[in-house]
N, C-alpha and C positions, 0 to 999 in steps of 0.2 A: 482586446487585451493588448497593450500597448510592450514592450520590448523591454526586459531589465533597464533600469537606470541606468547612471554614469559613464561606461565607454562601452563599445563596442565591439566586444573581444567576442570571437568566437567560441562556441561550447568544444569540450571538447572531445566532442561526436563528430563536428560539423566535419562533411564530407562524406558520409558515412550513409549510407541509403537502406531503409528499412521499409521493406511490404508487410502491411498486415492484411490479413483476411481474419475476420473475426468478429465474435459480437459479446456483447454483454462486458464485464468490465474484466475479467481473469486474464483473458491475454489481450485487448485493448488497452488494458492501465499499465501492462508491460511495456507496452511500445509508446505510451506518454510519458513515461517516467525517459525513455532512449529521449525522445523529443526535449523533454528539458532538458538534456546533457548536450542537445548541440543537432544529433542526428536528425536525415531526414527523413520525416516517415510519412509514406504512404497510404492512409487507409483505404481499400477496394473494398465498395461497398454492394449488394444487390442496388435494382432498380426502384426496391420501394424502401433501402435501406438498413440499417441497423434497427432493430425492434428497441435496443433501449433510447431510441431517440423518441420516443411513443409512449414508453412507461418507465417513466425513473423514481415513482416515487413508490417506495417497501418498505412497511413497519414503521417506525417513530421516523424515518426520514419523509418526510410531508410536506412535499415541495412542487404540489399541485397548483398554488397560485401563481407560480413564476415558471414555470412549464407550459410549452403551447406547442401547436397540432405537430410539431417535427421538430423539435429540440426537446429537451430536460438538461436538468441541473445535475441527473447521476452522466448523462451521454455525458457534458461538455468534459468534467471531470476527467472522464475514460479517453479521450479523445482530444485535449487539448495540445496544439500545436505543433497539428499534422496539414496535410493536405490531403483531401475527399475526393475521390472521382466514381463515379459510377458505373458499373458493367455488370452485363448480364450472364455468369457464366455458365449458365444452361445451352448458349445457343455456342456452336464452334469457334465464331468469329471475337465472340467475347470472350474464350477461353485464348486464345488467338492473344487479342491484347493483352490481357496479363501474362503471356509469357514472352510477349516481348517487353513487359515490364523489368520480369524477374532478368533477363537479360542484364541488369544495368544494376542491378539491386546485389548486396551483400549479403542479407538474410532477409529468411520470408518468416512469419508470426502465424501461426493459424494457430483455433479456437474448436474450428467445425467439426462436427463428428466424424472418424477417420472415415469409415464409409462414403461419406462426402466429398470427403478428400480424394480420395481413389479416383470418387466418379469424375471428380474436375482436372483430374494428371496433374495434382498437387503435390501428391505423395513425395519422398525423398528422391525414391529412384527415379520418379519420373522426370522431379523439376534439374532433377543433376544433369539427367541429359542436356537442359536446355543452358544449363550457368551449372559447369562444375565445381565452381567455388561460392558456391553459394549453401548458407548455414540454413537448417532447417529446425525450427522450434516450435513444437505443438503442446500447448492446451489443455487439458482431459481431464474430467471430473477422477478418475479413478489409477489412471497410468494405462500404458500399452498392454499391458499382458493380463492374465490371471483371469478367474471368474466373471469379473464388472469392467473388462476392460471394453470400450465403447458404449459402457451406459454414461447418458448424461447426467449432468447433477450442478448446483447452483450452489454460494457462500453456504447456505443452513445445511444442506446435505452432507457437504465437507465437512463441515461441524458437529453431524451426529456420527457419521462413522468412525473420526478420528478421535474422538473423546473430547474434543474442545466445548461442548454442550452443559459440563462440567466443570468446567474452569471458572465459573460465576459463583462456587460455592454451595452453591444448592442442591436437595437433594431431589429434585423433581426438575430434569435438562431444558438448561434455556439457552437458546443462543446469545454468540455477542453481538451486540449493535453497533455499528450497522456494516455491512462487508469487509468485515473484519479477516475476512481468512482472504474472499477475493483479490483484496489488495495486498495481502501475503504471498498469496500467486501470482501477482502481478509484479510481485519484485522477485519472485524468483523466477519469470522470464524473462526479466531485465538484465536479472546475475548471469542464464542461459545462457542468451544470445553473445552478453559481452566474454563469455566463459569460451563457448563458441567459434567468437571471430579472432581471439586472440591465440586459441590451439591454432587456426586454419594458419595464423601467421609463422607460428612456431613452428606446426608439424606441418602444415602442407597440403592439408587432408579437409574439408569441411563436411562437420557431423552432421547428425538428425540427433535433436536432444528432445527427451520429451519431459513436460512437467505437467504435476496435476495438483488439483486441492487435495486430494489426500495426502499426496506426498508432502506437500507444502505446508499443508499439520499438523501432518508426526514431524515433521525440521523445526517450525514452531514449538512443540512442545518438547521437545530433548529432553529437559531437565528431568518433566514428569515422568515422561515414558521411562528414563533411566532408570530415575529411581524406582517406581511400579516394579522394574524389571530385575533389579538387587533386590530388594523387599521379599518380591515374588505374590506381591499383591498391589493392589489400587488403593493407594494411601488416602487418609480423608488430608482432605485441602477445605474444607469447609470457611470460611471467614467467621473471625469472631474475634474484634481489636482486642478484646482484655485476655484474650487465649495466646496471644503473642508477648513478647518481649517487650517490656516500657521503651526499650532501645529500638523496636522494630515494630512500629505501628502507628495511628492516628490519635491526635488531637483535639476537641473544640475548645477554641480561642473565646475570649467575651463577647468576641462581634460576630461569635455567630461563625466564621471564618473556620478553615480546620487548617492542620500543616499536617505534614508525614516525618517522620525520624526512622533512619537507620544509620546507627552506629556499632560498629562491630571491629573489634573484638570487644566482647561486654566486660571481661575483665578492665581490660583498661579505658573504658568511656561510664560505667556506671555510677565511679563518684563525681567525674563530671558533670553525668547528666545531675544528680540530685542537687551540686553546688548551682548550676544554672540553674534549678526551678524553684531555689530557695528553700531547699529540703534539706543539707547535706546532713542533717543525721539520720536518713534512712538508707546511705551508705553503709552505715557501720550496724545497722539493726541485724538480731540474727534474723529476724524473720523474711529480710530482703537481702542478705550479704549473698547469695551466690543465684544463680541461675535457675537454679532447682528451686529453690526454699522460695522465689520470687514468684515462680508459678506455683505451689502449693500455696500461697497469700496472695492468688493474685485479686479478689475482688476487691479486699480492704488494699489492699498496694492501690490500687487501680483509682478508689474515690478520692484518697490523698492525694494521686497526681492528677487527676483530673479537675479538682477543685481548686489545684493552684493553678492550669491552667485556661483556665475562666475566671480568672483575675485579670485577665492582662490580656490586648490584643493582638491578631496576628503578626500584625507588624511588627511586634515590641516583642515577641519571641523569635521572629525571625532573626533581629537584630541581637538580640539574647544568644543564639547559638551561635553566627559566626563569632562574636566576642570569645565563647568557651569554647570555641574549634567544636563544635557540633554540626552534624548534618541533616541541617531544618531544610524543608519544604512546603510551599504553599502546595496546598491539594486544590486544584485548578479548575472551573468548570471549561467545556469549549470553548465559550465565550469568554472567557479568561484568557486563555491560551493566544486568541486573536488579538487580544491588547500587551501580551506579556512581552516587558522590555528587554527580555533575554533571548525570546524566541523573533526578536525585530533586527537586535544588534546581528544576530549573525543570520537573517534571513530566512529561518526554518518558517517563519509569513513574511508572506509580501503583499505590498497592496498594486492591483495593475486597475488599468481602465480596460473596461469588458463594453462589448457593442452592444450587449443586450442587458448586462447588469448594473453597467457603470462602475463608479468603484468600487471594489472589494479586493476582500480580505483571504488570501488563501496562502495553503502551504507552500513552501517552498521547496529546496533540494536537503536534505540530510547532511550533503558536504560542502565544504567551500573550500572550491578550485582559488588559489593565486592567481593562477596565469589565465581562468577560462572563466566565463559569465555562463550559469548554470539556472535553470528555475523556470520556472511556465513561462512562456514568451508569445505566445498567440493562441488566440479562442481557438476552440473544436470549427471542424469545416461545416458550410451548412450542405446541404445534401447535392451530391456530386458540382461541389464550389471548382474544385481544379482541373475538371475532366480536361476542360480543353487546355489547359494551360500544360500539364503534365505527357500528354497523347501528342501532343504540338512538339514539344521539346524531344519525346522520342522520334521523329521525323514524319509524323504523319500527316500527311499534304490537309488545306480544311476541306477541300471536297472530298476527302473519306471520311471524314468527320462527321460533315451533315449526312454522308449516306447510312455511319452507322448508327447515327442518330435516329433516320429516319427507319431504319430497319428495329428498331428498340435494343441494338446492341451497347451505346451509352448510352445514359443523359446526363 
């Protein structure tokens, strides 16, 4: 994967050193997302590696043809543009090197179960002794404390305990597709760490911050939780377009195409919208003049505007609302998204060259820095790709190298 276009400004991370210990994508796509901003990260991995390098393909993502014996398409993803080294830290000498890693590093990422952690003098109190300014952020299906605190759990389990299984509308719990919460927690390790390193600079002090998919769930769902919680029950969110507001819902266009509309406040966009869809006297109709009376009619409201809107193309409506100051949307599929000229102009995709896929088409960064160049900048490592180059740079002679090689301390 070839290095953002145009110049070569630094991110702005760069300078900035991140160790991850971790697997699967919840706190690995934390510390790719640090990588796109500039930072350098570390992934330490075992000797036989991260397990999603082995299986990355879950549910409708089905990316067995382009997956082979030690990479996948979910690893590269979690993992793009780090550097990989290998250690074993069952044996002393390989706990040994990563703590004269952490030496050098500003925060450490871990994933692993705390238990784990403990046994490797991962923990906060341990690694403090060795880098007292060094930020600690962990992982965790459930959070540090309480009943389920150190049971594992994966994207769907996050999703059934924190009610997001329900957010599909249905009344029989489906998850979303595809690591939909994972990558929720991977940006609120992201927020962590930078939350994190910027207290140690302010106050002096560097934390141990923990995150989990549950936590990362209920943040995701505020709104519902909120209201659930004024209500004093679990509101139905069920989907059902003509149960919505003509102002707040979907369309099929003639081509087959849909857009989205929301306009609000409805008093003042609802004779808009009817002047723009060639209706304006269902503005003034009593049986559609207000909000209320709009949903007690709504089926018959619903085939009148739906039938004008199947006259005419998505295009020709889209163009239709900016004219009336209305807020149209094409309704997108993913492969939509990957061609959309909106999401090209400001980089939310980019296309890089990949060693193993060639060119493609992938997300970008969220924001655009002025002064910094932001966004995936180099493939996942392949399995301990940097041992030597990173263990080198910490000063270690190559004849410890080969000996801890030979000992099965790296590879």
């Amino acid at each position: 994967m070839s290095a953002p276009p145009q110049t070569a400004r630094p991110g702005p991370l760069s300078g900035m050193r991140i160790v991850e210990i971790g697997v699967w994508h919840a706190g690995p796509g934390g510390t790719a997302i640090l990588a796109d901003l500039g930072a350098e990260v570390i992934k330490v991995e075992g000797l036989s590696g991260d397990p999603e390098r082995y299986q990355g393909s879950f549910g409708p993502m089905a990316t067995q043809a382009i997956d082979t014996a030690d990479w996948s398409l979910m690893f590269e993803m979690s993992n793009r543009g780090k550097k990989g080294i290998c250690v074993d830290l069952r044996q002393e000498a390989g706990r040994e090197v990563v703590f004269d890693l952490l030496r050098t590093a500003d925060a450490l990422v871990t994933n692993l179960r705390l238990e784990t952690i403990r046994s490797f003098g991962l923990d906060h109190a341990s690694v403090a002794e060795i880098n007292p300014k060094l930020v600690t952020v962990h992982a965790s299906g459930f959070g540090a404390a309480g009943p389920a605190a150190g049971h594992g759990a994966f994207d769907t389990l996050g999703q059934a305990v924190s009610g997001m299984m329900y957010l599909a509308g249905q009344s029989e719990p489906r998850p979303l597709s595809v690591i939909v919460l994972d990558q929720m927690t991977a940006i609120c390790v992201s927020h962590a760490v930078l939350t994190g390193l910027l207290a140690r600079e302010r106050h002096g002090t560097a934390d141990d911050v923990q995150v989990s998919l549950f936590g990362s769930a209920v943040w995701l769902m505020h709104a519902n939780l909120l209201t659930s919680s004024v209500l004093g029950e679990t509101f139905d969110i069920s989907w059902d377009r003509t149960r919505q507001s003509p102002l707040r819902t979907t369309f099929e266009c003639s081509d087959g195409a849909w857009i989205a509309d929301t306009n609000h406040p409805e008093v003042q966009y609802w004779g808009r919208f009817c002047d723009a869809i060639g209706l304006p006297e269902l503005a003034d109709d009593p049986r559609y003049r207000t909000p209320a009376s709009r949903k007690a009619n709504a089926a018959e409201l619903y085939a009148v505007i739906d039938a004008a809107f199947r006259t005419r193309t998505r295009a020709d409506w889209l163009e239709t609302g900016r004219k009336h100051g209305l807020l149209f949307a094409p309704v997108n599929t993913f492969s939509d998204v990957l061609k959309d000229e909106q999401a090209r102009a400001n980089g939310y995709v980019v296309d890089r060259e990949h060693p193993r896929l060639g060119q493609v088409t992938m997300p970008g960064y969220p924001a655009v820095f002025a002064q910094h160049d932001v966004g995936p900048a180099g493939p996942a490592p392949t399995l301990g790709q940097h041992t030597d180059d990173v263990l080198s740079a910490l000063g270690y002679p190559a004849a410890t190298l080969e000996r801890l090689r030979a000992d099965g301390v790296i590879a």
